[in-house]
C-alpha positions as a Markdown table, in Angstrom:
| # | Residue | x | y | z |
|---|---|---|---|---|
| 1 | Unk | 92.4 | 107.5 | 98.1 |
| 2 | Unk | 90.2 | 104.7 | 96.6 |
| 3 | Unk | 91.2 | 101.1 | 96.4 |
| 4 | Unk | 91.7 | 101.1 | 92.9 |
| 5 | Unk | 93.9 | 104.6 | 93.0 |
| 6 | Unk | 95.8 | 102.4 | 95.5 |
| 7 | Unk | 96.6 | 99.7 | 92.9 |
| 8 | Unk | 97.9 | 102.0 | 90.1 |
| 9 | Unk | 99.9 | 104.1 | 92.6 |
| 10 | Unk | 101.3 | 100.7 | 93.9 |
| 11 | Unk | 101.9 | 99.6 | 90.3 |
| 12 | Unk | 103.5 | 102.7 | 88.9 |
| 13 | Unk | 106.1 | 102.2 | 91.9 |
| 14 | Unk | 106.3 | 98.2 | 91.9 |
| 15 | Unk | 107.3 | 99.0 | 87.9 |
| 16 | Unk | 110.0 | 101.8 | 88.5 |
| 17 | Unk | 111.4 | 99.8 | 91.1 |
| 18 | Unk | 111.8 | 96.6 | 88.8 |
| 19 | Unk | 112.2 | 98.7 | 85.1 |
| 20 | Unk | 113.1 | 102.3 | 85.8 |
| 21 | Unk | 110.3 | 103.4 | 84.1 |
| 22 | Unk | 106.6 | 103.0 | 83.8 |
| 23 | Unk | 104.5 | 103.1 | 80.5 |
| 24 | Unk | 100.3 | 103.0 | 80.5 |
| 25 | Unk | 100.8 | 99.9 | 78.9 |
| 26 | Unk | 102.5 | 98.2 | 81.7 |
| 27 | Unk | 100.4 | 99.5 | 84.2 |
| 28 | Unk | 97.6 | 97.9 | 82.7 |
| 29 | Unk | 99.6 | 94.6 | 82.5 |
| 30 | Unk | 100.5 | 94.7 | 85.4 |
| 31 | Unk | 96.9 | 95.2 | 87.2 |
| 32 | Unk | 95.6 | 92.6 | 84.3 |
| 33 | Unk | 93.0 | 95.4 | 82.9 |
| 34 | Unk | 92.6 | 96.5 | 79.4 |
| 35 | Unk | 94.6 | 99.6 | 77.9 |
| 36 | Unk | 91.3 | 101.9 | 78.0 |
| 37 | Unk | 90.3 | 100.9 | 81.7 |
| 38 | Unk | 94.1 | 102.2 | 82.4 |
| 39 | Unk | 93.9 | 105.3 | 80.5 |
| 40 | Unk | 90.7 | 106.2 | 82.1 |
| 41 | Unk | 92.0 | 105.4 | 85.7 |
| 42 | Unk | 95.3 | 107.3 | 84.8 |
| 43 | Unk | 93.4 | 110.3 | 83.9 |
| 44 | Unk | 91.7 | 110.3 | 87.6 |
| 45 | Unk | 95.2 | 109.9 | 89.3 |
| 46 | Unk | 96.3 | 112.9 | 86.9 |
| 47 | Unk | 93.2 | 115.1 | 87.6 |
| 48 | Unk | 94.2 | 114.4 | 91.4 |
| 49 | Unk | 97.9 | 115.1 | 91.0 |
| 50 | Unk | 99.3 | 111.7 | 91.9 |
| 51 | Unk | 100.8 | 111.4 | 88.9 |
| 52 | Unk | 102.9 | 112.9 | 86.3 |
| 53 | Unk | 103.5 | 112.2 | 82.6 |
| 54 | Unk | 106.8 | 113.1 | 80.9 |
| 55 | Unk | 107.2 | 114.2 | 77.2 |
| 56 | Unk | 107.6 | 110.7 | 76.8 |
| 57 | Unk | 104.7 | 109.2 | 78.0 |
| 58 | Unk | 106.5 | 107.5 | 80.8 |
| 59 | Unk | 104.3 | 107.6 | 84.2 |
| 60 | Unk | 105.9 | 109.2 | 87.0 |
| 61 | Unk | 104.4 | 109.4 | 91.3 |
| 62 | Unk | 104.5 | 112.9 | 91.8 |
| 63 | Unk | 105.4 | 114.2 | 95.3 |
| 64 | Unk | 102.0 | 113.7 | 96.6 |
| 65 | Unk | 101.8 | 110.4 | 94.8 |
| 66 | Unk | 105.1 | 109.2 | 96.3 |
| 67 | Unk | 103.8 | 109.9 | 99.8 |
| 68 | Unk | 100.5 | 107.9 | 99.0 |
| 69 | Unk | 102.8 | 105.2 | 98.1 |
| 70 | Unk | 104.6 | 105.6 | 100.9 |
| 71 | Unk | 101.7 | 105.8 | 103.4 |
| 72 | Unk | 100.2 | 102.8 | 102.0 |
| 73 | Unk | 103.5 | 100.6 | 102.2 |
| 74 | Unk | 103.6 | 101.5 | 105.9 |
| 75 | Unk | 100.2 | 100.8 | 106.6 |
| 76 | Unk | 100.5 | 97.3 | 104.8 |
| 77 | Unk | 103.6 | 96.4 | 107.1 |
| 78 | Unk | 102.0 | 97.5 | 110.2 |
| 79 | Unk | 98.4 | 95.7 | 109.1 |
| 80 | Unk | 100.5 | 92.2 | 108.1 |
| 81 | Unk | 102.5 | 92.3 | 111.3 |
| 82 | Unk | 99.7 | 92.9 | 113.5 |
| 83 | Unk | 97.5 | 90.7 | 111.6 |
| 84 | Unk | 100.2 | 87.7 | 111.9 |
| 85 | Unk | 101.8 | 89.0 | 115.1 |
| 86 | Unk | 98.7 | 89.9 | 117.4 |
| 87 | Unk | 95.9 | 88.2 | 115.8 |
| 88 | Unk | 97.9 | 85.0 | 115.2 |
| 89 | Unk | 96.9 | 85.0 | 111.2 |
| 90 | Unk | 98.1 | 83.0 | 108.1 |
| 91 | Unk | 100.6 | 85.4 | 106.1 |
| 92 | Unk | 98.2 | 84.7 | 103.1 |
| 93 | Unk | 95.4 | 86.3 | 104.7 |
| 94 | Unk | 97.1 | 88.9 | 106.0 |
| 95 | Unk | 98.5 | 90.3 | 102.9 |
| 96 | Unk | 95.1 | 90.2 | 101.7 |
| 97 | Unk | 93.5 | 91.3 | 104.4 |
| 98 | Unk | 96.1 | 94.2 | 104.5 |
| 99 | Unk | 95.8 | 94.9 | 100.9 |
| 100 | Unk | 92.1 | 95.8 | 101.4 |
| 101 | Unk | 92.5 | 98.2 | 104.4 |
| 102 | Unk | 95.9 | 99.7 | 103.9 |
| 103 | Unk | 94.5 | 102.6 | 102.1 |
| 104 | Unk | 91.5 | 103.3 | 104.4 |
| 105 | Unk | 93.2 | 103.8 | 108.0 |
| 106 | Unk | 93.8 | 107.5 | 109.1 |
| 107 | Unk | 97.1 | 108.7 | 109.5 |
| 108 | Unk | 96.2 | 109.1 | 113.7 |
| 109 | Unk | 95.2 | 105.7 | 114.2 |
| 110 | Unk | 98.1 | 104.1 | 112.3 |
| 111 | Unk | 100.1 | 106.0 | 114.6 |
| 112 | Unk | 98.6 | 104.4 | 117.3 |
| 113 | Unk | 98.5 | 100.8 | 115.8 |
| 114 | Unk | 102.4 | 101.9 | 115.3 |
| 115 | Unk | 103.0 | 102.6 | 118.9 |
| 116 | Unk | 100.5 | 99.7 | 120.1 |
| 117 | Unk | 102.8 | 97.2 | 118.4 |
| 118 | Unk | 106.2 | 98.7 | 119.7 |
| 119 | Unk | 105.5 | 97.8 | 123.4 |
């Protein structure tokens, strides 16, 4: 998935976590966008089926979604801790660092990473 499919995904969790719910307009507060730049990048995670909407408008990670989400959050960990761990870098830079390649990395080679860092 893009970087920016990444974000919402990331978003539409970080909000249900903290609310219970997510609404379009929360999302887009919440990535600091406007309300049409949201609706248009909802429709793409909708077309894609990472997303659901209720009758209610409320945003929900579908099952493919939730294991996006999922995948990504691992990723992050492993990326920061090897990043801080291995490479001897600044938490900071980590994150950030992590936060543009989380989404990138095959499933195989975080598997590896994954194993590399448990000896």
């Amino acid at each position: 998935i893009s970087h920016s499919a990444a974000h919402y995904l990331l978003a539409i969790d970080e909000l249900h976590e903290d609310n219970g719910y997510a609404r379009s307009i929360d999302i887009a507060r919440e990535l600091d966008i406007t309300a049409g730049s949201c609706s248009t990048g909802l429709k793409s995670l909708l077309k894609k089926w990472l997303i659901e909407e209720d009758k209610n408008k409320f945003i929900l990670l579908s099952e493919t979604g939730r294991n996006a989400v999922d995948k990504i959050k691992k990723n992050r960990k492993l990326f920061i801790e090897f990043f801080i761990d291995t490479l001897g870098a600044k938490e900071e830079e980590a994150i950030i660092t992590a936060c543009k390649i989380e989404h990138l990395i095959s499933s195989h080679i975080a598997r590896k990473l994954e194993k590399f860092l448990k000896k």
